[in-house]
N, C-alpha and C positions, 0 to 999 in steps of 0.2 A: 376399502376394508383393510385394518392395519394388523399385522402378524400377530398380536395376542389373539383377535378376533377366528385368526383362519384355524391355528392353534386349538380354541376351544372348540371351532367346528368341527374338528376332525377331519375335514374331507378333503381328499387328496386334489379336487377338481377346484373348491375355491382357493387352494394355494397355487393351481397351474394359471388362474383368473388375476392373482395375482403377480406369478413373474409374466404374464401374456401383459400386463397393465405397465409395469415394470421397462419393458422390453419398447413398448410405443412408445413409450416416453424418452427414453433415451432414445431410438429412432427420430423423433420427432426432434428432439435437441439437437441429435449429429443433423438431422437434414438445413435447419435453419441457421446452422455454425457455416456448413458450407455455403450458402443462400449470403450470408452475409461477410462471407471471405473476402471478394472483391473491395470491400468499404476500408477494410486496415489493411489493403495494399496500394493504395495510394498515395503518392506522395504531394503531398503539399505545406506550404508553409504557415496555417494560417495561426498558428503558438509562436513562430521561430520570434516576433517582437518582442512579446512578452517574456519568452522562454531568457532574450539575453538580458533583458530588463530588469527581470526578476536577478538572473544570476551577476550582473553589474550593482547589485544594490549589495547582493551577500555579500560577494568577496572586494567588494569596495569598502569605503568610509563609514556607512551607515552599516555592513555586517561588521566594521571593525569598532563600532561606537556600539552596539547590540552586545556585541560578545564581551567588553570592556564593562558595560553595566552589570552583564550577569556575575562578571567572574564578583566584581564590587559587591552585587548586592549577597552574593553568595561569603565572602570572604566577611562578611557586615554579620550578619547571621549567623555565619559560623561561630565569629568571635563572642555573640549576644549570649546564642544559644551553649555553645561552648559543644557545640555538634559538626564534625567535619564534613557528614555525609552533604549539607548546604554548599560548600566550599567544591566538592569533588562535583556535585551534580551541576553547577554552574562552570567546571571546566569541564565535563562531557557533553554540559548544551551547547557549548562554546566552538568545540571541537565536534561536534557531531554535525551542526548544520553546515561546516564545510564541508564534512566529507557524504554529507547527504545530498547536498546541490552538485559534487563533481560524479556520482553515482548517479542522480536524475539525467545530467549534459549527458555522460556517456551513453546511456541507454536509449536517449532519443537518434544519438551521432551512431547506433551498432550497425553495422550492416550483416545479414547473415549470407 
């Protein structure tokens, strides 16, 4: 029953039906948060290949050939379109996928 509904009924009992519905449900969410607590505390490797794989391709030769084409294709554009906004958005893709892969490493490396 959605709040216009309980609204037009006026009754004070189908809105208590409502946060009473309200109230299991989020019960029900916190009980199976804690149920599955155990699973993202463990520690295991089974990303750490990939995780370096991936980040040895960024900040190696091929993220340094990626970010060389954008800035080109951007600077290409720019000058075609005679629009800078192509030129800046190719050095903030350039610059953003590093500083997005050392924000991903860290957060897998956090310890709380």
């Amino acid at each position: 029953m959605s709040a216009m509904q309980v609204s037009a009924m006026g009754g004070v009992g189908s809105e208590k039906a409502v946060w009473l519905k309200a109230i299991m449900f989020s019960a029900l969410a916190l009980a199976l948060m804690f149920l599955a607590m155990h699973v993202g505390a463990a520690t295991t490797d089974e990303f750490s290949a990939v995780s370096t794989k991936f980040e040895g391709w960024v900040t190696g030769s091929l993220g340094k050939l990626a970010a060389f084409v954008a800035l080109a294709v951007g600077s290409v554009v720019a000058a075609v379109k005679k629009d800078w906004s192509w030129f800046f958005g190719a050095v903030v893709l350039s610059i953003g996928v590093g500083i997005i892969v050392t924000i991903v490493n860290a957060s897998f490396t956090a310890t709380i």
